[in-house]
TIDRENVEX-790888 format. One line per field, with one value per residue: x, y, z of N, C-alpha, C, O in turn. Coordinates in steps of 0.1 Angstrom, whole numbers, plus 5000, padded with zeros to 4 digits. Layout:
<pts>
nx: (X/...)
ny: (Y/...)
nz: (Z/...)
cax: (X/...)
cay: (Y/...)
caz: (Z/...)
cx: (X/...)
cy: (Y/...)
cz: (Z/...)
ox: (X/...)
oy: (Y/...)
oz: (Z/...)
</pts>
This chain:
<pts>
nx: (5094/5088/5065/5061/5030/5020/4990/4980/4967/4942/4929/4909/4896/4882/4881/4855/4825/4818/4842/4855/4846/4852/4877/4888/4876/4896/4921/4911/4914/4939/4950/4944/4959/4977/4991/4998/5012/5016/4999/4987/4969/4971/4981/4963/4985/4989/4989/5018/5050/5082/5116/5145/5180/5202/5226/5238/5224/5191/5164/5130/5101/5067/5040/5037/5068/5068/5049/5025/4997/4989/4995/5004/4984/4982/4991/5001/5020/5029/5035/5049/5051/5064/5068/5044/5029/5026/5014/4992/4979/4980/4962/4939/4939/4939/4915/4896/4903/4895/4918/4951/4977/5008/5037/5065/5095/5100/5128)
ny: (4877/4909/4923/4945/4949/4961/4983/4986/5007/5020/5035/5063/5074/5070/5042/5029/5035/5005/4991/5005/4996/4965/4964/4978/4959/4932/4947/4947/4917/4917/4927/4910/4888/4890/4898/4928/4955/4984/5003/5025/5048/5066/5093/5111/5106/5130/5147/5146/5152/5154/5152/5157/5154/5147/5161/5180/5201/5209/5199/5203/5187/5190/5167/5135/5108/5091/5088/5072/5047/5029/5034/5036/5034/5031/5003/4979/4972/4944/4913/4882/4848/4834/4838/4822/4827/4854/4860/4845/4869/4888/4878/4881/4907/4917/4910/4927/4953/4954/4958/4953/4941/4942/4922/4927/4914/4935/4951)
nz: (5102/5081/5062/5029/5019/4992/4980/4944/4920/4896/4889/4890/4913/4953/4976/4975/5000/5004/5005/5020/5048/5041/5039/5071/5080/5078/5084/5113/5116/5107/5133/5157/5148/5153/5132/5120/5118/5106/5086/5061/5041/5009/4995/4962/4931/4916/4940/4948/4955/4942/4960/4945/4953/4946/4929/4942/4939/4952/4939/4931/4925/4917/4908/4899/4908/4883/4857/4849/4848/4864/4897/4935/4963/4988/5017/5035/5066/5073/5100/5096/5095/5069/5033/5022/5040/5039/5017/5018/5031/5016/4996/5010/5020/4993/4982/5000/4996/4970/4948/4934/4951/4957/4975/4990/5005/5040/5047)
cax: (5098/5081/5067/5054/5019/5012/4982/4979/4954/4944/4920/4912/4889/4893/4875/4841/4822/4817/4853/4863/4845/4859/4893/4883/4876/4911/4930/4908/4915/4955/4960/4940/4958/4991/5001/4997/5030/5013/4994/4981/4963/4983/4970/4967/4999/4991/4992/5026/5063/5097/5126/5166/5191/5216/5236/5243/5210/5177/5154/5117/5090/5054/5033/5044/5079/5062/5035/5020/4986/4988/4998/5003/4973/4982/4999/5005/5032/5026/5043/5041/5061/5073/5062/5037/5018/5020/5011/4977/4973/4980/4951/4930/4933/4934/4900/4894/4906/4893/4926/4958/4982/5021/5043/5077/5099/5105/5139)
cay: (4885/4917/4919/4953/4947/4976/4982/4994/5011/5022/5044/5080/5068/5060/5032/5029/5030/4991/4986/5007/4983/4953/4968/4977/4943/4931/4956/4941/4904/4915/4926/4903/4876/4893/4904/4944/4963/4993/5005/5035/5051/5080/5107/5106/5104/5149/5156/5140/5166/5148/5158/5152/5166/5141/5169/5191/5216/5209/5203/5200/5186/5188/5159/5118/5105/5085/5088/5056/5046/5026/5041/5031/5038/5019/4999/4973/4968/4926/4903/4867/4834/4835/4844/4820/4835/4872/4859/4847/4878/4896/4879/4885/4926/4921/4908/4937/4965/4953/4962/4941/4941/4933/4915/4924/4916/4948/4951)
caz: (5091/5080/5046/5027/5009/4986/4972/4934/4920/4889/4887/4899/4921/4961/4978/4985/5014/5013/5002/5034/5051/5043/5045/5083/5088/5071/5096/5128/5113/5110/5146/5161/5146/5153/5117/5125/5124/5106/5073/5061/5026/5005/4984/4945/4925/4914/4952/4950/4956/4943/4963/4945/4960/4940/4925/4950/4940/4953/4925/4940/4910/4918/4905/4905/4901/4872/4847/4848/4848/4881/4914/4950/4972/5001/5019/5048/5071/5087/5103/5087/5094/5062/5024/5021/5050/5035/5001/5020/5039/5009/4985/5016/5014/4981/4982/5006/4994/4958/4944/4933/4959/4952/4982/4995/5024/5045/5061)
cx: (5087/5078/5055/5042/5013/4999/4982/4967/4952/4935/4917/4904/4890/4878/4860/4837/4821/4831/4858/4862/4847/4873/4893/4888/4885/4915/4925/4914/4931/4960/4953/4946/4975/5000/5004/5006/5021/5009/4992/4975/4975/4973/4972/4975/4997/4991/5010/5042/5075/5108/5143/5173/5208/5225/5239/5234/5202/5172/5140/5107/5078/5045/5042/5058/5081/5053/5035/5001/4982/4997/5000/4996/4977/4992/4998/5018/5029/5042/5041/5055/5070/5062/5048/5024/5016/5015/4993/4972/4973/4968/4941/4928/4933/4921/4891/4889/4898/4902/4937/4969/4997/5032/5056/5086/5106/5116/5146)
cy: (4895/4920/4937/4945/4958/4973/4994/4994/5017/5030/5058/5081/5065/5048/5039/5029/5014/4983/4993/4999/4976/4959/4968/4962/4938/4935/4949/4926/4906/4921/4916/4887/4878/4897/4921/4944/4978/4993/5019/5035/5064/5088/5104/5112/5125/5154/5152/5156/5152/5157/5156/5163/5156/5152/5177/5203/5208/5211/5195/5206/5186/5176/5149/5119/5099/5084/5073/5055/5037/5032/5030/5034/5036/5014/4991/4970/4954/4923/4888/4861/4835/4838/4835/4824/4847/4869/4858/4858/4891/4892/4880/4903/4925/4921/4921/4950/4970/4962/4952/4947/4937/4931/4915/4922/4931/4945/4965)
cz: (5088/5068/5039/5016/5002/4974/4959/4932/4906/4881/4897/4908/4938/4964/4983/4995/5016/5008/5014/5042/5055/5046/5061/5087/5088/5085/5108/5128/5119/5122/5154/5158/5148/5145/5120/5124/5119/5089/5071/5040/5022/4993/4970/4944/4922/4928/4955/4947/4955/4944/4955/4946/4958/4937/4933/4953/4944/4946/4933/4929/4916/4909/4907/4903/4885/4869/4842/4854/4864/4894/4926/4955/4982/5005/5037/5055/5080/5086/5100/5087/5082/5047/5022/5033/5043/5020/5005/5026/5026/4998/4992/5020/5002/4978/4992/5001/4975/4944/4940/4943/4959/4970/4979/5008/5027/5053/5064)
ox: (5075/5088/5044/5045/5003/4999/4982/4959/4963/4933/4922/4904/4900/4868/4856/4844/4823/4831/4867/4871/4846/4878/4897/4897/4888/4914/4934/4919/4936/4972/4962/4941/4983/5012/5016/5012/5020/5014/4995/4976/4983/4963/4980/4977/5005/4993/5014/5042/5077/5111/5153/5173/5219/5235/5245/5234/5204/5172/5140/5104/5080/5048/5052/5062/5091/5045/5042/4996/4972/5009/4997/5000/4971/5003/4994/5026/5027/5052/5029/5066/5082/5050/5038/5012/5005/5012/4984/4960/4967/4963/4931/4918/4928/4917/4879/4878/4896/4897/4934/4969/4998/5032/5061/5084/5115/5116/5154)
oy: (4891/4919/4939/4937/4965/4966/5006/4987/5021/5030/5062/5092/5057/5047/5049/5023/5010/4971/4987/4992/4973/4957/4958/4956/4935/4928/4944/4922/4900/4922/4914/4876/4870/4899/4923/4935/4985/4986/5026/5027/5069/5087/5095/5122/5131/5166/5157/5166/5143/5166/5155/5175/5158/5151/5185/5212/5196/5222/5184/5217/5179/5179/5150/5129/5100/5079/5065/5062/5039/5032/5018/5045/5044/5017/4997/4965/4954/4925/4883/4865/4837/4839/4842/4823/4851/4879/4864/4858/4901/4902/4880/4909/4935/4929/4923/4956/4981/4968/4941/4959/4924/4941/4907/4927/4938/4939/4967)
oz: (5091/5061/5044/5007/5006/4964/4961/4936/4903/4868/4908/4913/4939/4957/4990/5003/5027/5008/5019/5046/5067/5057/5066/5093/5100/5095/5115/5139/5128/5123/5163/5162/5146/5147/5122/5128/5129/5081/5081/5031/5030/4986/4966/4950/4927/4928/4966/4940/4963/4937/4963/4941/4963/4945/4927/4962/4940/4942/4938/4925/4926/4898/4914/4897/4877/4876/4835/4863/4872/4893/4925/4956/4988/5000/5048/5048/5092/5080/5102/5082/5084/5048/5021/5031/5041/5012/5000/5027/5028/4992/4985/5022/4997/4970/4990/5000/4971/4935/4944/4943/4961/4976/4970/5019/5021/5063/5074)
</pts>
C-alpha cells in the first residue's frame, strides 16, 4: 500500500543545511529499504496560483487556497506493509525534516 506523508510547516522559513541533511539521509534510508515511490519540496504558500474552472469561467487567484498559518512544504510518496509501517517511517522524517508530518493512504 502506498501512503502520502506530508510535511507541515509553519514558519516562513525553509530547512536548514543540517535539516537537509538529515532529510538526505531519510530519502537514502527510504529507498534502500524499499519505501521510495517518490517525494519532493514545494514553494511557499505566496508563490502559490488557484485554478477553478467550476462555473464554467476560469477564475485564476494568485496566493494560497487558504490563509492559514501552517502550510505544506513537502511531501513523501512510500510504500509500507501497512499503516503501522508508514506511521514509523513517518516519525522518522519527521525527526528529519524537523517538522510535523501528517499520514495518508495514497490511492
Amino acid at each position: 500500500m502506498q501512503y502520502l506523508l506530508s510535511v507541515v510547516h509553519d514558519a516562513p522559513d525553509l530547512a536548514t543545511p543540517g535539516e537537509m541533511a538529515a532529510i538526505d539521509v531519510f530519502n537514502d534510508r527510504l529507498v534502500a529499504e524499499g519505501h521510495w515511490v517518490f517525494a519532493g519540496g514545494l514553494g511557499m504558500p505566496d508563490t502559490a496560483t488557484v485554478v477553478d474552472n467550476r462555473g464554467g469561467e476560469v477564475l485564476v487567484t494568485d496566493g494560497p487556497f487558504v490563509e492559514s498559518k501552517e502550510f505544506l512544504a513537502g511531501f513523501w510518496i512510500v510504500e509500507a506493509a501497512d499503516l503501522d509501517v508508514a506511521l514509523a517511517l513517518a516519525a522518522a522524517g519527521s525527526r528529519a525534516c524537523n517538522r510535523k508530518v501528517e499520514v495518508r493512504p495514497f490511492r
